[in-house]
N, C-alpha and C positions, 0 to 999 in steps of 0.2 A: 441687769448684767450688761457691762459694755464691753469686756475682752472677746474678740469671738473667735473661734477655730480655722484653718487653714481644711478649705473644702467642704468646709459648712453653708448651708442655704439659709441665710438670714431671710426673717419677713417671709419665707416662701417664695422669696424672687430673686435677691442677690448671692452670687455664688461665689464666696470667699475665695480670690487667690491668694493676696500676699499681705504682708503690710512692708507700707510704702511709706512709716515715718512716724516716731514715739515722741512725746516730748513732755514737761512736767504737766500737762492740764488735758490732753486727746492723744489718741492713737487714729493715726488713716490707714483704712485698709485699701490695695486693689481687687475691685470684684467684675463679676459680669452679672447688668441687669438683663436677666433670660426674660422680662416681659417685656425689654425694649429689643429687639432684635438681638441679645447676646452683644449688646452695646457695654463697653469696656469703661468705668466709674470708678471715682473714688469715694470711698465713705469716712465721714470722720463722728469721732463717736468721743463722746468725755470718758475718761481714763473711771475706774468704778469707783475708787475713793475720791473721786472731784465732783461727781454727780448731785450731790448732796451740798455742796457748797453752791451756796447763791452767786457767790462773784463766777466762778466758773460757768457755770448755765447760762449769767447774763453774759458773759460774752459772744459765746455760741451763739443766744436768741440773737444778739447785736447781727455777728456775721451772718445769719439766715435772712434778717431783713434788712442790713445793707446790700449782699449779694444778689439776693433777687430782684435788685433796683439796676442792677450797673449791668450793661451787655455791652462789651468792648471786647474786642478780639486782644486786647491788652490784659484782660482782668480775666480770671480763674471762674468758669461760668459754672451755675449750680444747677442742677436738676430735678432735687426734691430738698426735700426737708421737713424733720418734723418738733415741733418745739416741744415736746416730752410731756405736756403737759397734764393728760392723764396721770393717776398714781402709778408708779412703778414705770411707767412710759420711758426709755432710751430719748431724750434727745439726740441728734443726729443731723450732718447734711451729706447730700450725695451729689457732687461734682463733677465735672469734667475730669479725665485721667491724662496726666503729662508723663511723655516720654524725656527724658534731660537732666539737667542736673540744676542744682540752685547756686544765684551767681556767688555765692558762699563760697563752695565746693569748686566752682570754678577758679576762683580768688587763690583758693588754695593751691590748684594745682600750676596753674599760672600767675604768680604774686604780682609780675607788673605787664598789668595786659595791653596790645596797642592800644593807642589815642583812637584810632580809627572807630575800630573795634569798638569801645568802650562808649564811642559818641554814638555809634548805631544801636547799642542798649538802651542806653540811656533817653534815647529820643522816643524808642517806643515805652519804656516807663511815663516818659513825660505823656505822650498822647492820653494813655491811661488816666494819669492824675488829672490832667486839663478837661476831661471827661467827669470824670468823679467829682472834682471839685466844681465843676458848672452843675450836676446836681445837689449841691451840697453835702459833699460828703471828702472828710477830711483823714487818711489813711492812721495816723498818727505814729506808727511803728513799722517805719520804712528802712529796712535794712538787706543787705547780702542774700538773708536764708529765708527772705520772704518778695523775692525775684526768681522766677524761674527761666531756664533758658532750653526750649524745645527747639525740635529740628524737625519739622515739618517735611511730609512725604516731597511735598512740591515742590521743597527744596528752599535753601534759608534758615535765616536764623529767627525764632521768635521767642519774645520775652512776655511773660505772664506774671500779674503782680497778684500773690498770694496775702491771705490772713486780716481779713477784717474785722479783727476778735475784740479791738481797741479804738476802731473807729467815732469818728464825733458824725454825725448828723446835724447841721446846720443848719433842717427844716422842721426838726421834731424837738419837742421838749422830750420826750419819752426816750429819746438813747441817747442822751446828752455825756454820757460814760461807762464804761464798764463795769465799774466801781469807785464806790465815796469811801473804800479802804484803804485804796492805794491811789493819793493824790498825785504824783509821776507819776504819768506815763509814756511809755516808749522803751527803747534801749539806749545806754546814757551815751556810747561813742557816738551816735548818729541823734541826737536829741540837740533843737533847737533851744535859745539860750531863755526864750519864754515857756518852753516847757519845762524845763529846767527850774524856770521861778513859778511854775503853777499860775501864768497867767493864761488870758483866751487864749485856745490855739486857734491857728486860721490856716489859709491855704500855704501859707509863707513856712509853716512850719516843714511842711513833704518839702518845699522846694530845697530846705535847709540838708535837709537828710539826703537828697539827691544828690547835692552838691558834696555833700561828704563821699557818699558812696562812689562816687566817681574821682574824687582823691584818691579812694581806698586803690581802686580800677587801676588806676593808672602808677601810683608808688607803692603799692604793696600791702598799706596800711594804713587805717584810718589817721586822720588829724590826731595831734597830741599822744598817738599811742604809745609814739618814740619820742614824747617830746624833751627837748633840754631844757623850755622855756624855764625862764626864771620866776617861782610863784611864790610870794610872801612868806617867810621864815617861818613865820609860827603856822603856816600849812604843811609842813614838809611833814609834821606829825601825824597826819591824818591818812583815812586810807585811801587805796590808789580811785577809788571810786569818787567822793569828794575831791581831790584835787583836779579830775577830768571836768569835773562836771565846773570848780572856778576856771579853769581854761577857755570852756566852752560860752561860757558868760561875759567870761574879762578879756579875753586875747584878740584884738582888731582881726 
């Protein structure tokens, strides 16, 4: 069982408040762990019909054991975890909890944010990466809705880089990917032009995706989204997803 009720005691110790965010492969819930002082957590848990899927699981297992490597006031810190292992077992990790919104949601509400503004996000993304990528570990799915922007009691703004579900490990042969079913990966507006061709990713590829998102920050919208460019005639038949992705490849 992975859906769980609102005011339910999972495990005997986490006390279901809310959820805080669905998406096609996990649900995160907010709870309170009552054996850590009524310390405020989030849970994320695979959706019940993805549990059984192997690509799904290995993601999670991914994000359990890249997370538990990365401690940066930039990165989304994790608290427990359990890789499901046993039969019938819930995989699961239990997080930190953010107050804020995702620079997504803010994009939204603010299509063209100051330069200023945008350089102060962005530099603390970057710190993150600069961190991660010195232990070898390369994000690969850097986008809007996987930046978070909390507000801190002490005042300020700070940015937290979620979802290491896709990450590469550059020290392990053993999470060298996600999955060998789906050769792309990433999101294709924000995807690097050798991700794109399924070659190595490296650390070049986050900076590529950074470099977008802070386009997006500042005009509204990512690269190519409104593009006019002019892209080879017998492309114009294909769909909008294939034409993004030769932009991305072909356009200086």
């Amino acid at each position: 069982m992975s859906e769980l009720s609102i005011g339910q005691v999972w495990r005997s110790r986490y006390l279901i408040e809310s959820i805080l965010g669905k998406g096609g492969m996990g649900i995160v819930y907010g709870a309170i762990d009552q054996e850590k002082g009524y310390r405020r957590c989030a849970i994320k848990l695979l959706l019940r019909h993805r549990i059984e899927r192997q690509h799904y699981r290995r993601r999670l297992m991914i994000e359990m054991e890249v997370m538990q490597r990365l401690k940066h006031e930039n990165i989304v810190q994790i608290y427990e975890f359990n890789k499901g292992e046993e039969e019938k077992d819930t995989p699961y990790i239990v997080m930190e909890r953010l107050d804020g919104e995702t620079l997504g949601d803010l994009i939204k509400r603010v299509p063209n944010i100051p330069i200023s503004k945008g350089i102060h996000l962005i530099q603390q993304a970057l710190s993150a990466l600069t961190y991660a990528h010195a232990q070898g570990i390369i994000h690969r799915d850097l986008k809007p809705d996987n930046l978070f922007i909390c507000h801190p009691e002490s005042g300020g703004t700070l940015l937290k880089v979620l979802d290491f579900g896709v990450a590469k490990d550059l020290t392990s042969n053993a999470s060298l990917t996600a999955s060998l079913d789906f050769p792309m990966i990433g999101t294709l507006h924000y995807m690097a032009p050798e991700q794109i061709r399924n070659q190595q990713a490296t650390p070049r590829c986050d900076l590529y995706a950074i470099g977008v998102i802070l386009y997006q920050m500042i005009s509204g919208y990512p690269p190519f989204a409104m593009s006019n460019l002019e892209i080879p005639t017998e492309l114009t038949v294909l769909p909008a997803s294939l034409r993004l992705t030769w932009l991305h490849v072909n356009t200086p």
